[in-house]
PADONU-948450 format. One record per residue: residue number from 1; residue in one letter; x, y, z of N, C-alpha, C in turn. Coordinates in steps of 0.1 Angstrom, whole numbers. Atoms other than C-alpha are relative to their C-alpha. Last residue first. Layout:
[NUM a [X Y Z] [X Y Z] [X Y Z]]
...
***
This chain:
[390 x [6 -9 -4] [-263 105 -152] [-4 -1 -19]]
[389 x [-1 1 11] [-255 72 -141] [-9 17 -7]]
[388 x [13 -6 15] [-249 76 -109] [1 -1 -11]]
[387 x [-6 2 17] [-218 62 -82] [-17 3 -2]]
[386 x [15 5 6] [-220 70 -42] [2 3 -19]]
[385 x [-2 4 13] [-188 69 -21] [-10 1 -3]]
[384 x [13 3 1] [-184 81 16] [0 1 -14]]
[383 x [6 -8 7] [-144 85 22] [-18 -7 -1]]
[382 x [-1 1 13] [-132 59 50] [-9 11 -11]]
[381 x [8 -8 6] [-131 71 84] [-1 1 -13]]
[380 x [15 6 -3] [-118 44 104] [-9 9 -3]]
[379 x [5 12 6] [-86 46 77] [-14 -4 6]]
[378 x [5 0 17] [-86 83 77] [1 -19 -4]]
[377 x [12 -1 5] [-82 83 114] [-8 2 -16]]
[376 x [9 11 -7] [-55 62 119] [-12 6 0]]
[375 x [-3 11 10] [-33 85 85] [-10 -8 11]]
[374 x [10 -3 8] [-44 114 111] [-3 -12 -8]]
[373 x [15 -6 -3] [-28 101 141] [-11 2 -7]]
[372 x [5 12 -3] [3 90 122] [-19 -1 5]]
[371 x [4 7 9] [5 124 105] [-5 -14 3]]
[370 x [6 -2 9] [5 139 134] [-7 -6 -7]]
[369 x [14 4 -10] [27 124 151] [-8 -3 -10]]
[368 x [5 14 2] [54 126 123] [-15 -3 11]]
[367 x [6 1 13] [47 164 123] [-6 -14 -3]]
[366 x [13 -1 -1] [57 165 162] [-7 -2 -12]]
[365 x [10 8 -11] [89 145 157] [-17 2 3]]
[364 x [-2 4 -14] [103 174 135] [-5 -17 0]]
[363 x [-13 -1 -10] [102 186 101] [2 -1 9]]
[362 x [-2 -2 -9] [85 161 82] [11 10 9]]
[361 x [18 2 0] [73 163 42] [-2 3 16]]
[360 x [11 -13 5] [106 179 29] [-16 -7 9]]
[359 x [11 0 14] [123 148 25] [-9 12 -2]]
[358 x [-4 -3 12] [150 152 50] [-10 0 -13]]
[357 x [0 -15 -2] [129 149 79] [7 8 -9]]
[356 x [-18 -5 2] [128 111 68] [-4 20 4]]
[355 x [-2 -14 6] [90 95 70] [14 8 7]]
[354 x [-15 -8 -7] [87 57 76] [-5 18 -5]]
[353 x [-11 -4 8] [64 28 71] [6 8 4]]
[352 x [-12 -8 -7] [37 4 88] [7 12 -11]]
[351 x [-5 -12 7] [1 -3 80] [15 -2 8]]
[350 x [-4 -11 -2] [-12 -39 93] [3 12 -9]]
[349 x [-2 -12 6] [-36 -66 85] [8 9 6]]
[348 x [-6 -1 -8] [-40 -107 93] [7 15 -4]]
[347 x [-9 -3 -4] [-57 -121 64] [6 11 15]]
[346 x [-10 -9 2] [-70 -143 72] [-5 11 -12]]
[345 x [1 0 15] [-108 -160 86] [17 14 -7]]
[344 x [1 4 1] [-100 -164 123] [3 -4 -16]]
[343 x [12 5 -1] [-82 -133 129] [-3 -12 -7]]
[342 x [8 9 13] [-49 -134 135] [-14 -1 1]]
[341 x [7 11 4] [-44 -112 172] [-4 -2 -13]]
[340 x [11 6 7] [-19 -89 171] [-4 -7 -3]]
[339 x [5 16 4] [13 -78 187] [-16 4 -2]]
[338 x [16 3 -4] [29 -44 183] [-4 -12 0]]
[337 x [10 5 8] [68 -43 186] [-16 4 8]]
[336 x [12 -4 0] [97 -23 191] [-9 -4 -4]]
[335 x [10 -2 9] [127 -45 180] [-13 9 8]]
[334 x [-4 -20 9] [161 -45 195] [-8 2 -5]]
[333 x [-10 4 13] [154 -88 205] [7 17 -8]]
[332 x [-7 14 5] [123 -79 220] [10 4 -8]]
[331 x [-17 -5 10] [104 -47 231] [2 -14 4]]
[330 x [-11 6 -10] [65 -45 240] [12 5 -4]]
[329 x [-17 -4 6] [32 -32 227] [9 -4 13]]
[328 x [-14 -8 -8] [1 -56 235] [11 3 -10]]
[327 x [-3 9 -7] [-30 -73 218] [10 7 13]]
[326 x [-14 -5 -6] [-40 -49 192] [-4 -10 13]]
[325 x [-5 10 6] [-71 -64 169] [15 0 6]]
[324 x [4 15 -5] [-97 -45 182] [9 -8 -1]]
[323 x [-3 5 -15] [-70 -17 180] [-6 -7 5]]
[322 x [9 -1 -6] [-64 -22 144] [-2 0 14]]
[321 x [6 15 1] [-27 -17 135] [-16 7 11]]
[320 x [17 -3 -4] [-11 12 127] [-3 -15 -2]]
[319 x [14 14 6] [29 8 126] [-14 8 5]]
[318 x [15 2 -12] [53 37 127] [-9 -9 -9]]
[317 x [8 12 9] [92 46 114] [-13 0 13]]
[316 x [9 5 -7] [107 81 121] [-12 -9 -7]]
[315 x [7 5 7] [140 92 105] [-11 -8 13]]
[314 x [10 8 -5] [163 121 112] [-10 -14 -7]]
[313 x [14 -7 -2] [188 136 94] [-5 -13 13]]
[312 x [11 7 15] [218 115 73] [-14 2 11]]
[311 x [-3 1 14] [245 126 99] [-7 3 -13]]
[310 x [10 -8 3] [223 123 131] [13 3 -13]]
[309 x [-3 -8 -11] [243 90 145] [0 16 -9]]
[308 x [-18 -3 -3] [242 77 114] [2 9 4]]
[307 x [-3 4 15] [201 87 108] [20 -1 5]]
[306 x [-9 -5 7] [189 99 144] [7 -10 -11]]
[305 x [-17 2 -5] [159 87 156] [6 6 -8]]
[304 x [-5 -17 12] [120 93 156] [17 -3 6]]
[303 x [-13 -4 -2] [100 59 167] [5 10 -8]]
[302 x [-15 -6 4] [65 51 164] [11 3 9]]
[301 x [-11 -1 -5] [34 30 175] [14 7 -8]]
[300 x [-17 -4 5] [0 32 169] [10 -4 5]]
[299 x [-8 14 8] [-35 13 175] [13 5 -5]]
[298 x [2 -1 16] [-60 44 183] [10 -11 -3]]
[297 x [11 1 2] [-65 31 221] [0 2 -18]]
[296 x [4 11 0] [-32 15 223] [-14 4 -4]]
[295 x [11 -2 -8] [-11 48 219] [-9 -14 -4]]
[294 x [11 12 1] [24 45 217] [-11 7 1]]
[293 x [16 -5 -6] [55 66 218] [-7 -10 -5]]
[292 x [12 7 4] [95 62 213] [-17 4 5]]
[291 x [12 -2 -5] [122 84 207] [-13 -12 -2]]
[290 x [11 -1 9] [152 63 193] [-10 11 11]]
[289 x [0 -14 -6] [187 62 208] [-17 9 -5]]
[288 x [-3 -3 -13] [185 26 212] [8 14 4]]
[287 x [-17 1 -3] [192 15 177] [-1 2 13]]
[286 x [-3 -12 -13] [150 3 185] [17 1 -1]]
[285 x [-14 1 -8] [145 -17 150] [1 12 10]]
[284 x [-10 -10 4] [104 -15 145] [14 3 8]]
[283 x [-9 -7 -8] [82 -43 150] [12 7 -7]]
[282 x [-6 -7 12] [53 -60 141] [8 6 7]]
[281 x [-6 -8 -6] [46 -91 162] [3 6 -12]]
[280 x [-8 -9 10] [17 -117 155] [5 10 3]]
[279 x [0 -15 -6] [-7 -136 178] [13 1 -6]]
[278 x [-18 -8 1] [-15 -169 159] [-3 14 8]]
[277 x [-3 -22 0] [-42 -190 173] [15 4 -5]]
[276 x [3 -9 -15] [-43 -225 163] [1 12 -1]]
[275 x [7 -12 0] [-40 -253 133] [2 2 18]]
[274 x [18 1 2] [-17 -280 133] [-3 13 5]]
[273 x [2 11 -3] [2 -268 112] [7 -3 10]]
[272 x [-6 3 -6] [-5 -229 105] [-5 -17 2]]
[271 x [9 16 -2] [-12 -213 78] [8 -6 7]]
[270 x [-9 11 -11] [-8 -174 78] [-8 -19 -1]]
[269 x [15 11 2] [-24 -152 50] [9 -11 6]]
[268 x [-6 10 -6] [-3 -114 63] [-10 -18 -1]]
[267 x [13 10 -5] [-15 -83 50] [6 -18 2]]
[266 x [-5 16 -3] [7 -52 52] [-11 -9 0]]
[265 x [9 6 -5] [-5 -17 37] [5 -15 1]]
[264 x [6 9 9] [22 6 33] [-10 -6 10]]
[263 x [4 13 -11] [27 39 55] [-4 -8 -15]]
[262 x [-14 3 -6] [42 72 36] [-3 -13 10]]
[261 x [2 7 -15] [12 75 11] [15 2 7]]
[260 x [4 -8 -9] [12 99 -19] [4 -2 13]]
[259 x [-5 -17 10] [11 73 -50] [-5 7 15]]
[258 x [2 -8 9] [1 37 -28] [5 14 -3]]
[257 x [-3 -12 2] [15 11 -17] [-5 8 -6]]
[256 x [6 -10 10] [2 -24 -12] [5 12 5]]
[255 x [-6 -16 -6] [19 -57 7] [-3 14 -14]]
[254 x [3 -7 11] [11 -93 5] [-3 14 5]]
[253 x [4 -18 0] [26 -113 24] [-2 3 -9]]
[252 x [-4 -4 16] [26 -153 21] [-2 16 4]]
[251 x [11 -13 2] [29 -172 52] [6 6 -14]]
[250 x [-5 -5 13] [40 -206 67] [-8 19 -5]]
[249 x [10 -11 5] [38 -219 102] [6 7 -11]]
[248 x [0 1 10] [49 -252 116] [-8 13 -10]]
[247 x [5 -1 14] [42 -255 149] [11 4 -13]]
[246 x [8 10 4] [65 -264 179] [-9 -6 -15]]
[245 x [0 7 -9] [76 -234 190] [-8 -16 3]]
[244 x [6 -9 -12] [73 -216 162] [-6 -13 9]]
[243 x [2 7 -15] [94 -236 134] [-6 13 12]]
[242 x [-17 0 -12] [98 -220 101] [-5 -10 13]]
[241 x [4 2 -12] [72 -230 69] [11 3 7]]
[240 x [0 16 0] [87 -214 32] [-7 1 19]]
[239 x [-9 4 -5] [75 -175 28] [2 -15 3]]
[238 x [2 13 -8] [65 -162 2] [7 -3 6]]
[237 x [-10 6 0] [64 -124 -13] [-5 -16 11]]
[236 x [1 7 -15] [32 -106 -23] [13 -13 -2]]
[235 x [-9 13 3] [30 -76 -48] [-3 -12 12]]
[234 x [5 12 -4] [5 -48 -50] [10 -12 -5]]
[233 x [-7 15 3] [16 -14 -65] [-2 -7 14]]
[232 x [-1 12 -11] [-9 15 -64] [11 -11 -7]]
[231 x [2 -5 -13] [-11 50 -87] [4 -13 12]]
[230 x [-4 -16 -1] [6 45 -122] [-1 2 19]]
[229 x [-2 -14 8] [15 15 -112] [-13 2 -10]]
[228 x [-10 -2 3] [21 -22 -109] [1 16 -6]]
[227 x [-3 -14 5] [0 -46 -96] [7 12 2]]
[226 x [15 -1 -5] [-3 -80 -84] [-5 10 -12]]
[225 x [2 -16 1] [37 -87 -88] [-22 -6 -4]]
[224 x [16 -2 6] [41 -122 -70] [-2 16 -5]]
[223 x [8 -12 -2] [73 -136 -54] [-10 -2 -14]]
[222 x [6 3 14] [91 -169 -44] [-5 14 2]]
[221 x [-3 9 10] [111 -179 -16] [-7 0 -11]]
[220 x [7 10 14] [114 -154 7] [7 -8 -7]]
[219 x [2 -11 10] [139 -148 37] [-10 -3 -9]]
[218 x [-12 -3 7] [138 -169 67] [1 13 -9]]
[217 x [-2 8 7] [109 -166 91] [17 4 -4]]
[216 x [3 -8 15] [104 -148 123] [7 -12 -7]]
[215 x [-7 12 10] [100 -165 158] [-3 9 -14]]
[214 x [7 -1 14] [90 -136 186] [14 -12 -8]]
[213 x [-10 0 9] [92 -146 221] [-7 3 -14]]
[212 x [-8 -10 -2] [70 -145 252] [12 3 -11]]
[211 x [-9 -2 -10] [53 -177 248] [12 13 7]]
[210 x [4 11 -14] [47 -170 218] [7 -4 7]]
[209 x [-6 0 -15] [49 -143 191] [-9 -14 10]]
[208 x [10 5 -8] [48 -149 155] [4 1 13]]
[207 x [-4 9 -3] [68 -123 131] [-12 -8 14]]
[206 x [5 4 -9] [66 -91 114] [7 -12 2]]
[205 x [2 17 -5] [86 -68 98] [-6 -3 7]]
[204 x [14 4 5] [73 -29 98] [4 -13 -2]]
[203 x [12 -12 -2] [106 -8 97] [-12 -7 -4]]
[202 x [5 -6 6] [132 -33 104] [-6 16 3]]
[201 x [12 -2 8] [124 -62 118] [-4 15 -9]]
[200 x [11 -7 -6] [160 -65 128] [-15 -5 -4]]
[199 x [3 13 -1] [188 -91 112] [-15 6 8]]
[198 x [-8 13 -8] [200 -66 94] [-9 -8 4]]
[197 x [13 10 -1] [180 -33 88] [6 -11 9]]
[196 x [-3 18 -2] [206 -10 84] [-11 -7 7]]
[195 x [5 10 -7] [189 27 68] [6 -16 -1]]
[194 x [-5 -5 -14] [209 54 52] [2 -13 7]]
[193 x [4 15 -7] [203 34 13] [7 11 17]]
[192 x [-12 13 -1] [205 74 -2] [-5 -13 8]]
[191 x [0 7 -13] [190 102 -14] [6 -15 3]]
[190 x [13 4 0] [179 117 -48] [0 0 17]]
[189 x [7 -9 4] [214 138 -57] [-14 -3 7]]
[188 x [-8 -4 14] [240 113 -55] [-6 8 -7]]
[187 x [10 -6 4] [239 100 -18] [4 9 -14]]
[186 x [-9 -12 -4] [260 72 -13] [-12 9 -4]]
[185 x [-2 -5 -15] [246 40 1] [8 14 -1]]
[184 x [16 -9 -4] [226 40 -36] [8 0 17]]
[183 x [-3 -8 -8] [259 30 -56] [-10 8 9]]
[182 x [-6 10 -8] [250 0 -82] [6 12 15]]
[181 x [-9 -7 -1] [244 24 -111] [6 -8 16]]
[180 x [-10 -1 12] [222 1 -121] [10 7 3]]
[179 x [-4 12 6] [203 -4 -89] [9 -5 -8]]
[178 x [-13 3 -12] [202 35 -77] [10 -17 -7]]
[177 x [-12 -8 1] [186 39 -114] [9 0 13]]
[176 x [-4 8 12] [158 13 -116] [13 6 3]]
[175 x [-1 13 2] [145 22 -76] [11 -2 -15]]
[174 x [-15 3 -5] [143 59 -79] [9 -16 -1]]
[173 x [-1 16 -1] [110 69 -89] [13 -4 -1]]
[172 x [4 9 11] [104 108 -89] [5 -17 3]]
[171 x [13 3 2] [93 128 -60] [3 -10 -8]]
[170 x [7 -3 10] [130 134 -46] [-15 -4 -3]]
[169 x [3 -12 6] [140 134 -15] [-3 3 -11]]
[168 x [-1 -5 9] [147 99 -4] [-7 15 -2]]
[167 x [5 -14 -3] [154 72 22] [5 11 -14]]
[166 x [-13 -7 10] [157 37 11] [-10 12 2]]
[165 x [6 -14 5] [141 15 40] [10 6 -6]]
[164 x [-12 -9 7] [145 -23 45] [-2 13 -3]]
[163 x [8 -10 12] [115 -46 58] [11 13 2]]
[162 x [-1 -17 -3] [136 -74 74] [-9 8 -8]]
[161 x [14 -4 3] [126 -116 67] [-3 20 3]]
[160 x [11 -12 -4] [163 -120 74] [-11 7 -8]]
[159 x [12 11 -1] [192 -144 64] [-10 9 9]]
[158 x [10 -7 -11] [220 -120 52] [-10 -13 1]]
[157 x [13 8 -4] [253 -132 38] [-10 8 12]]
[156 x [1 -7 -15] [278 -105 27] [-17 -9 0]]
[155 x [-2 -14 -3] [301 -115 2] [-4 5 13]]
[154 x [-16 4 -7] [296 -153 -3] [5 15 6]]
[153 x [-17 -9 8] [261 -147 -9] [11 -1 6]]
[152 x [-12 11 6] [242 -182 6] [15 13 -6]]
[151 x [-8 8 -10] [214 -162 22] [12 -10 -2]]
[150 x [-8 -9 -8] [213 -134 -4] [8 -10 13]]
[149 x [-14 2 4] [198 -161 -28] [5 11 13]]
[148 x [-13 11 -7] [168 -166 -7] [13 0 -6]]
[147 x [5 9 6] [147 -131 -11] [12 -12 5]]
[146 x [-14 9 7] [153 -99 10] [-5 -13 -5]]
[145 x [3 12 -2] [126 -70 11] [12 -11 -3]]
[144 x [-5 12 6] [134 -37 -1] [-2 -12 9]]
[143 x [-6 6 -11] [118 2 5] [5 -12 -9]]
[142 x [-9 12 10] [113 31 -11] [1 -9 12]]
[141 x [-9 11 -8] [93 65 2] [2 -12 -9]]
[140 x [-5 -4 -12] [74 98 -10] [14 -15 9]]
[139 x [-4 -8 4] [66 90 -49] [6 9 18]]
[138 x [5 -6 7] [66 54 -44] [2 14 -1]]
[137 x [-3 -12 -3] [90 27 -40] [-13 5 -2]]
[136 x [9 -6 8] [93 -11 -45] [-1 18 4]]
[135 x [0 -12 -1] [121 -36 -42] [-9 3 -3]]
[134 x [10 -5 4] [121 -72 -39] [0 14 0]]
[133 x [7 -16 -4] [159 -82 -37] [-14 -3 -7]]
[132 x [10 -2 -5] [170 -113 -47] [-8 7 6]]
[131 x [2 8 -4] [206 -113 -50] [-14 -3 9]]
[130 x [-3 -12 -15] [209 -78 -62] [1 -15 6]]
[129 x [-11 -1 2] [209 -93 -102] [7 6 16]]
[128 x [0 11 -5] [171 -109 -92] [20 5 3]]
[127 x [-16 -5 4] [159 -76 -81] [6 -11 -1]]
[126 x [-12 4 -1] [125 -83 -82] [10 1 -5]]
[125 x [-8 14 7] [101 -56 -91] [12 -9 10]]
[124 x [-9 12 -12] [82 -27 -72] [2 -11 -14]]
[123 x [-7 9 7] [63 7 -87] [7 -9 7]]
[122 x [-2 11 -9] [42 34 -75] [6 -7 -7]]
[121 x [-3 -8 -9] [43 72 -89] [1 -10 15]]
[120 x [-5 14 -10] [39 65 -123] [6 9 9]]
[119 x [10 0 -14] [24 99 -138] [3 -15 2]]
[118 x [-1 -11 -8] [56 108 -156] [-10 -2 14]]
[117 x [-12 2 -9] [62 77 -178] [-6 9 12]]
[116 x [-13 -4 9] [26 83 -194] [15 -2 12]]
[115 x [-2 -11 -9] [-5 64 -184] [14 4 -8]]
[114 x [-11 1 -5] [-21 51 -217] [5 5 10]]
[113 x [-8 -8 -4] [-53 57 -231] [8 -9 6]]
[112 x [-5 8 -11] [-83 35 -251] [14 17 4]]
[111 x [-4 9 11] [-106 60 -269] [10 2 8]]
[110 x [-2 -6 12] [-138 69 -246] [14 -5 -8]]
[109 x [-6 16 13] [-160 58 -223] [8 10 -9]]
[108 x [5 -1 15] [-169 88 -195] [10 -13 -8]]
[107 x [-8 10 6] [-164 87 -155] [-5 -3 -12]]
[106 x [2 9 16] [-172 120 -142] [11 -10 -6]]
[105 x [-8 7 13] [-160 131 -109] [-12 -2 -11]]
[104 x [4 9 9] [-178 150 -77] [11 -1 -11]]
[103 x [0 -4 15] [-165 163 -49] [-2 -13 -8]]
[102 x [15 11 6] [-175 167 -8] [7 3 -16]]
[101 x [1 -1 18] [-149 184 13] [-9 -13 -5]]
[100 x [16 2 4] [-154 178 52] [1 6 -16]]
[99 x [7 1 -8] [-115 189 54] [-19 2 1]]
[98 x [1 -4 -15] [-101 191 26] [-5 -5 11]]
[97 x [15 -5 -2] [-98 164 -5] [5 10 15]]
[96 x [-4 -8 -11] [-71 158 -29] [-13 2 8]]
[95 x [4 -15 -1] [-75 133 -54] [3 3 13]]
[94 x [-2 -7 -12] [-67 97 -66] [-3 16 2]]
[93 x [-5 -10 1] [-77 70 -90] [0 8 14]]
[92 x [-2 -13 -12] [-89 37 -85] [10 9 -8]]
[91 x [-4 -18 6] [-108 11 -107] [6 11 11]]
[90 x [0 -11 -9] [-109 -28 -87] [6 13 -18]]
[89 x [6 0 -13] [-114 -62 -103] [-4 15 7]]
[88 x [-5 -8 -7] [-103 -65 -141] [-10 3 11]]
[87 x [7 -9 2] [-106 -99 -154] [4 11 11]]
[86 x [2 -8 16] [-81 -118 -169] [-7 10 7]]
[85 x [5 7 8] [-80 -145 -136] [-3 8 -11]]
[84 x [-6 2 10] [-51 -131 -119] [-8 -10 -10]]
[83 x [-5 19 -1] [-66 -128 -84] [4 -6 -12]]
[82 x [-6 2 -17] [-63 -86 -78] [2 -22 -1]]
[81 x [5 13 -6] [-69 -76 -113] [5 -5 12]]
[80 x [-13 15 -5] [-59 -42 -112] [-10 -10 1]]
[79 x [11 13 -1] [-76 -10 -130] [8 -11 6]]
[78 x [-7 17 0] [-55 23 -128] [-14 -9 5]]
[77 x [10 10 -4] [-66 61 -132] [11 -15 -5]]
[76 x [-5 11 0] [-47 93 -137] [-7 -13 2]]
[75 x [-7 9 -12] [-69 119 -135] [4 -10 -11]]
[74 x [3 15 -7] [-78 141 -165] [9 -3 13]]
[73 x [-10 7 -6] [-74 179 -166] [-5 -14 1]]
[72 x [1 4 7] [-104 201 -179] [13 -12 -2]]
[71 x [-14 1 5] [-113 211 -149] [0 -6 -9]]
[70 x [-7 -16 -4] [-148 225 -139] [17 -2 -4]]
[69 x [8 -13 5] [-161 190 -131] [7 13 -1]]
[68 x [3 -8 -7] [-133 168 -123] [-7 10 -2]]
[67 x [-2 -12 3] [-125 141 -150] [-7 4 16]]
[66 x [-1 -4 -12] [-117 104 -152] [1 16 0]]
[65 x [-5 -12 0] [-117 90 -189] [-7 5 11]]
[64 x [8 -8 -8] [-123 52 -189] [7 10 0]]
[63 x [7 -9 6] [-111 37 -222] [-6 9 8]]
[62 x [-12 -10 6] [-79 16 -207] [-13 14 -7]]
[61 x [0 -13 -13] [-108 -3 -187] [8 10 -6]]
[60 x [-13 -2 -2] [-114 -22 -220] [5 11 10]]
[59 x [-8 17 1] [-150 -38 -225] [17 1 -4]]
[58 x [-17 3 4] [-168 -13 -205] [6 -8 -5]]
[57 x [-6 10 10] [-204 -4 -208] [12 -1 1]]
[56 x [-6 -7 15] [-219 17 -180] [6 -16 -7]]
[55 x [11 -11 9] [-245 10 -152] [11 6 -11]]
[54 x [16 -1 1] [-240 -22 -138] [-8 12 -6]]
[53 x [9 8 15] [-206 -24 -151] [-15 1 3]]
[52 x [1 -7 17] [-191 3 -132] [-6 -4 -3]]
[51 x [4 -8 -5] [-199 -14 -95] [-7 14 -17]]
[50 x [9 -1 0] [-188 -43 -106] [-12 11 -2]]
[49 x [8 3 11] [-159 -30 -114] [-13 -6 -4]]
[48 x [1 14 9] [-153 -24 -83] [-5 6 -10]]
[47 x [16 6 4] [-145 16 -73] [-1 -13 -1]]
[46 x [-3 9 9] [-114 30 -53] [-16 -9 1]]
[45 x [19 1 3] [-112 62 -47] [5 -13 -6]]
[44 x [-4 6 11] [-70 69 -33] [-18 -5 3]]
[43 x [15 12 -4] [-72 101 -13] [2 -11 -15]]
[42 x [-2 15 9] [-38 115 -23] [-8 -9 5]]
[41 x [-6 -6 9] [-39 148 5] [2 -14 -8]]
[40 x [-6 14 3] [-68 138 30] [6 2 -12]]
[39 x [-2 2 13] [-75 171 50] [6 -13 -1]]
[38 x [-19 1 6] [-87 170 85] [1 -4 -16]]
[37 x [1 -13 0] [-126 177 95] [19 3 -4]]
[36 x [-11 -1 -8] [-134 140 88] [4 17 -1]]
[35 x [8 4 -12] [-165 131 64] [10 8 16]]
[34 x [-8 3 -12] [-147 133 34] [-5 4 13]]
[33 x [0 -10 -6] [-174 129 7] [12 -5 8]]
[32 x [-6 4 -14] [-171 113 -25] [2 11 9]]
[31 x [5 -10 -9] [-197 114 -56] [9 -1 11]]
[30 x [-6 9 -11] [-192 95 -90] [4 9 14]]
[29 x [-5 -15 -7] [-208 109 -119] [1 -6 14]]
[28 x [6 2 -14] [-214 84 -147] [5 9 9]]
[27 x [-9 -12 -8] [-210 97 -185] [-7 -11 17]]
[26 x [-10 14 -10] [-220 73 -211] [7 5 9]]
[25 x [-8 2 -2] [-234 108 -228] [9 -6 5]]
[24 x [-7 -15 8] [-269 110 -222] [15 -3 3]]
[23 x [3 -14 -10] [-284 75 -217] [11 12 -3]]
[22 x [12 -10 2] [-291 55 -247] [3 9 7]]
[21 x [-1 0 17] [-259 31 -251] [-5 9 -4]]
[20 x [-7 -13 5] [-257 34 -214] [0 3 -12]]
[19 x [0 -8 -6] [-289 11 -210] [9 15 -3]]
[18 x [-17 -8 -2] [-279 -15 -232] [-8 15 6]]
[17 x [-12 8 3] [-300 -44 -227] [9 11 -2]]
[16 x [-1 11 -10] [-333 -26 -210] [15 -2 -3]]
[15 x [-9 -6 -10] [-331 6 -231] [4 -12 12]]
[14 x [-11 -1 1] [-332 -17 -261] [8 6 10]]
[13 x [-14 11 -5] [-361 -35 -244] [17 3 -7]]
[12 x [-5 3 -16] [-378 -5 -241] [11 -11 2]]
[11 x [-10 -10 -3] [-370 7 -281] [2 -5 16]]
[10 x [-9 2 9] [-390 -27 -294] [13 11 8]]
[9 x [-4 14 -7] [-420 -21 -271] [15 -8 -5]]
[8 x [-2 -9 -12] [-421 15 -282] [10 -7 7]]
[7 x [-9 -7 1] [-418 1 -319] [2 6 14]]
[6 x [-6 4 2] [-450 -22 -313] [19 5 1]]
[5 x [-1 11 -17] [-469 2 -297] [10 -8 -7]]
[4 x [-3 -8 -12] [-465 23 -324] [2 -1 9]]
[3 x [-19 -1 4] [-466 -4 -353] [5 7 10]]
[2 x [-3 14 -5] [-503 -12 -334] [11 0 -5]]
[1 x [-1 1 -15] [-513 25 -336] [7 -12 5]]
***
């Protein structure tokens, strides 16, 4: 009897220290509802690792196998370290969900995996042979960022913090191959550079407003890849201090895409000397044949224009920004902007991006709505998450 107790007392503390080692199949079952009565097409799930490790074993995220009950199909899945200290931070994969849809996953250990060319569907690098180009795309839209060699090119000097759009029709990843082949303002099957940026803001630059004026920086000065595919790319470009009306204000953006999306995620870590409030302008170039609309209570603003002079389609760019956090829409300088209060502790958050009526995803003005609309209520309606060890 006293080996038996012994040996009980022996097995408990094995279930203590490894838990999954014992339980049925290292399987965890991971639960998301959509809450919202509108479909979320590339819902991106995104777990901590924390979250994993308290009830499964992982000591190479590359081993997690992502499944959908009833299918025998894996997900794609990506792990990112978000502050570059080795360890991996966040797990996300993506799915489809309806309207008030509820579904479950299994997340199982098993022998390490690879994504394959095919399921990359975000991606960004610097361009250094472009004269500093950031570039990044995903499987709906592309854009570019300008860095400090451009400001000196003898060819065609640019000095402008712009956010650049490369309009496209295909699903697959475009970026390496316009670049090399050095000809993306023609169109060559994918789609084409339509979009002039210049000295604008763009589709989604910001900049500090005061006094009635917006002060934007130069171009970057340094960059940061974060993460890099299959499903999300995370980079953050720098910018040196500029002059705002006296201050001295520097910033680093940091900007996330994900597989599906047509709006990136902007985040803005401002330091200002000597310290004070920033109110901050995002803003989209008005050519000034643009449709424009707003709404302040949900935090939007877009534009729907003609593409060289309607040529090259339509295109409709739009910011989301919080509306606690919305200040006033205006116009400056050829720019449609939203301002926004910094909050105290940064970063300083928007969504902007684009959608082309050439791509297949929009055909009018009313669709872009829409989507804007929807895209602001799926961010104050985040999925409802719950993790098991089953």
């Amino acid at each position: 009897m006293k080996k038996m107790a012994g040996f009980l007392v022996i097995l408990l503390v094995l279930v203590l220290q490894f838990p999954n080692s014992i339980s049925q199949g290292n399987q965890l079952v991971l639960k998301a509802k959509n809450e919202l009565d509108i479909a979320r097409p590339s819902e991106t799930i995104v777990v901590t690792t924390q979250e994993i490790l308290k009830l499964l074993k992982v000591t190479d995220w590359k081993t997690l196998h992502i499944t959908e009950p009833g299918s025998s199909q894996e997900l794609a899945s990506q792990a990112i370290d978000m502050n570059g200290d080795g360890t991996m931070d966040l797990v996300l994969f993506q799915s489809d969900f309806k309207g008030g849809e509820s579904k479950s996953f299994t997340v199982k250990v098993g022998a390490p995996k690879y994504p394959t060319r095919d399921q990359f569907k975000a991606y960004g690098r610097f361009v250094r042979e472009r004269y500093d180009d950031f570039a990044w795309e995903n499987d709906h839209i592309a854009h570019r960022m300008y860095g400090k060699a451009l400001e000196t090119w003898q060819a065609e000097p640019l000095t402008s913090s712009t956010v650049d759009v490369w309009t496209k029709y295909t699903r697959r990843l475009v970026i390496n191959d316009w670049y090399m082949t050095d000809n993306y303002h023609a169109d060559n099957g994918d789609g084409a550079d339509y979009y002039s940026a210049g000295t604008s803001r763009g589709c989604g630059g910001s900049g500090i407003w005061e006094n009635g004026k917006l002060f934007v920086s130069r171009n970057f000065i340094d960059t940061k890849v974060i993460a890099n595919g299959p499903i999300r790319v995370v980079f953050e470009l720098t910018y040196a201090p500029w002059d705002v009306n006296g201050r001295k204000i520097s910033e680093v953006k940091r900007i996330t895409l994900d597989a599906g999306q047509n709006l990136d995620r902007f985040e803005s870590f401002y330091k200002s000397e000597p310290a004070g409030q920033i109110t901050y302008g995002v803003g989209i170039k008005n050519f000034g044949a643009a449709s424009i609309q707003s709404n302040k209570q949900e935090g939007w603003l877009r534009t729907w224009e003609p593409l060289q002079k309607g040529k090259a389609g339509n295109l409709g760019c739009g910011i989301i920004l919080d509306p606690g956090a919305l200040v006033d829409i205006t116009e400056a300088d050829g720019n449609c902007l939203v301002l926004g209060k910094a909050p105290s502790s940064p970063p300083a958050s928007y969504y902007a991006g684009f959608g082309w009526d050439k791509s297949g995803d929009f055909a009018n003005v009313g669709t872009w709505d829409i989507y804007l609309q929807q895209f602001a209520r799926r961010l104050r309606s985040p999925l409802k998450i719950s993790i098991s060890l089953q």
